[in-house]
C-alpha positions as a Python dict, from the first residue, in 0.01 Angstrom:
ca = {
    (1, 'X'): (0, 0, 0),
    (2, 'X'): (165, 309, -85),
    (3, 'X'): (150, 587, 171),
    (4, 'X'): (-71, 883, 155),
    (5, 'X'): (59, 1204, 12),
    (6, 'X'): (284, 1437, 274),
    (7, 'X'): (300, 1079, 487),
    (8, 'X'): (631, 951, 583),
    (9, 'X'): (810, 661, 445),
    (10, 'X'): (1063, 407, 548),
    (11, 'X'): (1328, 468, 262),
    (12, 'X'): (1318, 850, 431),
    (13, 'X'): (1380, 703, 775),
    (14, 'X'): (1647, 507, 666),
    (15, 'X'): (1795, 818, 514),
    (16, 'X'): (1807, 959, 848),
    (17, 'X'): (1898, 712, 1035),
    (18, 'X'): (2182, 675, 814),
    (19, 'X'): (2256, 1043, 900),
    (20, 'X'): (2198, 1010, 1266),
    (21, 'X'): (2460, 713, 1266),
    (22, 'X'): (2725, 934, 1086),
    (23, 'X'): (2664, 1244, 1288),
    (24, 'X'): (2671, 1082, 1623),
    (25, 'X'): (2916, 846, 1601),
    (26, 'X'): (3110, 1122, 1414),
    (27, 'X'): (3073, 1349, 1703),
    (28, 'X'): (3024, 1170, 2051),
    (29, 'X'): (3088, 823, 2179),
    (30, 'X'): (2739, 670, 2240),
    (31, 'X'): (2740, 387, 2409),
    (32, 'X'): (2394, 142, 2321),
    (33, 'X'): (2244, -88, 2560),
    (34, 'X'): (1959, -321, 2511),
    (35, 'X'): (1903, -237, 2151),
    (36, 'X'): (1835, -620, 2096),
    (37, 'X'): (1551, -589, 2309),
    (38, 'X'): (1314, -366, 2001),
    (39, 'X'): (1148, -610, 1780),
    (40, 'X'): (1325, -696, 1501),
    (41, 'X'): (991, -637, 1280),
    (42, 'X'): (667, -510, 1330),
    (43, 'X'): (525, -198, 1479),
    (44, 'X'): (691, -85, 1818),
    (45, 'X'): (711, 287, 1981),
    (46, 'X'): (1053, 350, 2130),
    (47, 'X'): (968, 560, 2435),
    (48, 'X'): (1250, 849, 2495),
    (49, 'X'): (1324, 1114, 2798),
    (50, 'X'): (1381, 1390, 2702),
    (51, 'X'): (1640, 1630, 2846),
    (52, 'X'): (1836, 1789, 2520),
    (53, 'X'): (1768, 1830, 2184),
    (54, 'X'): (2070, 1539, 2105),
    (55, 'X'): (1857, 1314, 2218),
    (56, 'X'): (1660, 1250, 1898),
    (57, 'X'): (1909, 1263, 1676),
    (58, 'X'): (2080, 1006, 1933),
    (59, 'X'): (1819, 781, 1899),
    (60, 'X'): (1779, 766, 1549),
    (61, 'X'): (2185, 690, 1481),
    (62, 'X'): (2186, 433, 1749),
    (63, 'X'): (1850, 245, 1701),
    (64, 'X'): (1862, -71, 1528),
    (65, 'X'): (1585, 2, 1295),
    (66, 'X'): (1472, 317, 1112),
    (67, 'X'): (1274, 579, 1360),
    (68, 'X'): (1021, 814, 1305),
    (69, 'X'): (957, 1106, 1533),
    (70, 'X'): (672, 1269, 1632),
    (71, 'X'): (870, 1652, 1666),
    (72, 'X'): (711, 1950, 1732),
    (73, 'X'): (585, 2216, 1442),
    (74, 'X'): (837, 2445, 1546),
    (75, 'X'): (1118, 2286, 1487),
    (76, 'X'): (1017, 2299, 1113),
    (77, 'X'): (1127, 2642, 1007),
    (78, 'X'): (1352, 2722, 692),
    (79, 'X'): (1527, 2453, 530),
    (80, 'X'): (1481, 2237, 815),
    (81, 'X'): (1137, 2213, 702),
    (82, 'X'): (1196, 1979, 412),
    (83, 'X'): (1499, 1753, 549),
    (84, 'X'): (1338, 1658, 858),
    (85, 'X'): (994, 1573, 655),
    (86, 'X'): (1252, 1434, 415),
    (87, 'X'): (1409, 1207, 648),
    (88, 'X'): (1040, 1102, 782),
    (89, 'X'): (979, 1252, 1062),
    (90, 'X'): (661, 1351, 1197),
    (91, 'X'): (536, 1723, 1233),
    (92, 'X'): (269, 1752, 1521),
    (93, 'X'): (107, 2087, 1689),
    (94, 'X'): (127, 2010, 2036),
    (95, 'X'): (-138, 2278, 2131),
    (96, 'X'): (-428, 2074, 1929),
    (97, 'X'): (-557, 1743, 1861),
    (98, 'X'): (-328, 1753, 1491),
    (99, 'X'): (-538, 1492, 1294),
    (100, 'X'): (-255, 1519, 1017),
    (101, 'X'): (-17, 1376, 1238),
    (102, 'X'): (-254, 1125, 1445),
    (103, 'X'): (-305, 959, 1083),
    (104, 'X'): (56, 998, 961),
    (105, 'X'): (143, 828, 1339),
    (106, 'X'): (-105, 575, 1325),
    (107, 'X'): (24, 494, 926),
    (108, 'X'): (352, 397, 1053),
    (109, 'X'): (242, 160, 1283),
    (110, 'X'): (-2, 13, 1024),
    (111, 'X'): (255, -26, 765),
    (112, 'X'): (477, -214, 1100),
    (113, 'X'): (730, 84, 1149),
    (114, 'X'): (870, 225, 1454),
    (115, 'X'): (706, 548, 1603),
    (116, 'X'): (947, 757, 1828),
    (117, 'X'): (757, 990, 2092),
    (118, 'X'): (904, 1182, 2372),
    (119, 'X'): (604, 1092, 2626),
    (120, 'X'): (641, 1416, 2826),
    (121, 'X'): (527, 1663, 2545),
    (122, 'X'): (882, 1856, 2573),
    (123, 'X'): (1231, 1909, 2618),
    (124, 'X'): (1278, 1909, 3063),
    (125, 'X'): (1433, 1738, 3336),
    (126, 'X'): (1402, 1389, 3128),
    (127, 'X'): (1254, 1146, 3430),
    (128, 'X'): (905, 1095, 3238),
    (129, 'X'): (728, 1268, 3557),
    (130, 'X'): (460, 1407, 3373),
    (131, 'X'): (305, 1199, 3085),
    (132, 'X'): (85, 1287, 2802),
    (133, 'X'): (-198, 1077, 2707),
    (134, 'X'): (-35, 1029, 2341),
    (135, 'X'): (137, 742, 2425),
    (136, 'X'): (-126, 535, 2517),
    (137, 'X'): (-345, 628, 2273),
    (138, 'X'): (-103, 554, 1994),
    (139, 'X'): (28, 219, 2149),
    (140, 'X'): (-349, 120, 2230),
    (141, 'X'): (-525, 224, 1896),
    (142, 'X'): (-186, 114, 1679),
    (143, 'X'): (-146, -205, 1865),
    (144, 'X'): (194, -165, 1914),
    (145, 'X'): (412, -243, 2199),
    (146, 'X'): (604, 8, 2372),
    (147, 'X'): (1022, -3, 2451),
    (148, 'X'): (1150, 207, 2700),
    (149, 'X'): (1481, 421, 2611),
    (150, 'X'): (1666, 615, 2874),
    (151, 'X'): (1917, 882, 2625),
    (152, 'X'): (2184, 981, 2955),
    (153, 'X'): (2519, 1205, 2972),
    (154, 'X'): (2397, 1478, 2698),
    (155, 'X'): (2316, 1724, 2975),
    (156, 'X'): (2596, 1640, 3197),
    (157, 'X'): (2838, 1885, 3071),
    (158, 'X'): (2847, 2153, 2787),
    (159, 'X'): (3093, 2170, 2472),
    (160, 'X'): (3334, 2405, 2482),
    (161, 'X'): (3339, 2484, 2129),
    (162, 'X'): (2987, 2466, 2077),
    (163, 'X'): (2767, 2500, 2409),
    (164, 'X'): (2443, 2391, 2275),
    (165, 'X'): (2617, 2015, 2264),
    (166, 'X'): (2775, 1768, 2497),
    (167, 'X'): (3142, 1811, 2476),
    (168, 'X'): (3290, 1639, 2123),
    (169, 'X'): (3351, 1272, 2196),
    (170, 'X'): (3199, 1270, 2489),
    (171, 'X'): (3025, 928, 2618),
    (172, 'X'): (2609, 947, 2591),
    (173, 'X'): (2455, 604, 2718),
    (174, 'X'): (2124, 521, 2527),
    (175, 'X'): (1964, 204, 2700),
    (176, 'X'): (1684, 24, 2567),
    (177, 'X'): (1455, -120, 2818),
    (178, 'X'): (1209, -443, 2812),
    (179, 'X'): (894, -434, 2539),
    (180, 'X'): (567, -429, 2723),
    (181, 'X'): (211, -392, 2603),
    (182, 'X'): (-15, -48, 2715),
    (183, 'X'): (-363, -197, 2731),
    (184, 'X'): (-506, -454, 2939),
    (185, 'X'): (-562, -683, 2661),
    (186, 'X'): (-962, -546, 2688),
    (187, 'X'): (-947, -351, 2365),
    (188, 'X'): (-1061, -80, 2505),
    (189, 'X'): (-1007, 261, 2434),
    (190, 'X'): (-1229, 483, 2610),
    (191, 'X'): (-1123, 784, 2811),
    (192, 'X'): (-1093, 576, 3145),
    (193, 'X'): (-889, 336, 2976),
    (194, 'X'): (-626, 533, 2851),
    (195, 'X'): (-580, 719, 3169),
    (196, 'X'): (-530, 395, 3318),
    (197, 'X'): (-295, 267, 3042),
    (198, 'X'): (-92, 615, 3107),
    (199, 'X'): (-85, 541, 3477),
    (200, 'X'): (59, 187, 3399),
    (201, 'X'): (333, 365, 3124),
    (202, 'X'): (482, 596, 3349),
    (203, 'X'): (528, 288, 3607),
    (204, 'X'): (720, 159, 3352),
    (205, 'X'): (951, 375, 3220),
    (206, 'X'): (1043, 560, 3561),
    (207, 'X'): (1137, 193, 3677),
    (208, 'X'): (1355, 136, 3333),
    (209, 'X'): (1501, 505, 3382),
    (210, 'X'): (1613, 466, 3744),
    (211, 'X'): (1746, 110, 3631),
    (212, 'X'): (1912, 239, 3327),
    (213, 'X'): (2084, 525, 3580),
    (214, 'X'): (2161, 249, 3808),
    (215, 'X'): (2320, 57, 3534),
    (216, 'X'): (2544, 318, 3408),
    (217, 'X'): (2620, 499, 3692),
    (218, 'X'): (2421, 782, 3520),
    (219, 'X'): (2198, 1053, 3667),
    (220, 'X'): (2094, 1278, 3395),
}
């Protein structure tokens, strides 16, 4: 089935993650835990804190598969406008339900691709504390299970050359936690349900991130 015009597409992702790999491994020393843990095929949504705006592009060069984000309209200005929607990535208005994106989301995980959301809305302190209701809707209605990913180190220190970044060949850890499914295998997806599906998410990545800090000796 080909996709729907404006919709993103695998050989896109690909492109990008094929850009992600050279510019992070280029520039930093990630160091990738877990990754055997997201299915090798099939739809999945790689759940990410989110404390820098590395993180993304972290996740896409270090994934095993091809990702597409959900990212927020404003990071589409200029010419980033048509790379990012040429790499496949997702445009979404945060401040409305964006139908455009719902269906380009929800086409991904039809067509068995991997969706990449940052669960708390926005760039902050990264420990999933406050969830949106996004998650669950997307993992419920796209029937896709969910993998944890704790991105840590890219707020630890600053560059020196260029402060926006983590210092140039500096170690990020990116550890990919246990697949688990949202729902509770009722089907439902009322209002109730989802809250309860959100409650059950957060449990589970706050457990993977304090076991992924654990792990590394990490705490940001």
């Amino acid at each position: 089935m080909s996709p729907a015009a404006g919709a993103p597409t695998l050989r896109g992702a690909a492109v990008g993650r094929s850009i992600g790999i050279g510019l992070m491994y280029g520039l930093f020393r990630p160091r990738v835990l877990g990754a055997w843990r997201v299915p090798a095929s099939g739809p999945v949504i790689l759940a990410v804190n989110h404390s820098h705006n590395v993180d993304g592009p972290m996740l896409m060069g270090t994934a095993p598969r091809p990702v597409h984000f959900l990212i927020k309209k404003e990071a589409f200005v200029g010419p980033l406008d048509p790379f990012l929607r040429g790499i496949g990535q997702l445009k979404v208005d945060r401040t409305t339900a964006d139908r455009t994106a719902i269906t380009h989301a929800l086409g991904v995980l039809g067509e068995g691709g991997v969706l990449g959301i940052f669960p708390e809305g926005t760039r902050g302190e990264g420990d999933f504390a406050s969830l949106r209701a996004g998650l669950a809707y997307f993992a419920v209605r796209g029937g896709a299970p969910i993998v944890p990913v704790a991105v840590l180190g890219s707020t630890e220190r600053r560059g020196r050359l260029i402060s926006a970044l983590p210092p140039l060949r500096s170690r990020v850890d990116v550890v990919f936690g246990e697949a688990f499914e949202a729902g509770d295998g009722s089907g439902r997806r009322t209002r109730k349900a989802l809250d309860e599906a959100t409650v059950r998410i957060q449990g589970r990545l706050t457990g993977h991130l304090e076991q992924a800090r654990r792990l590394t000796g990490r705490t940001g």
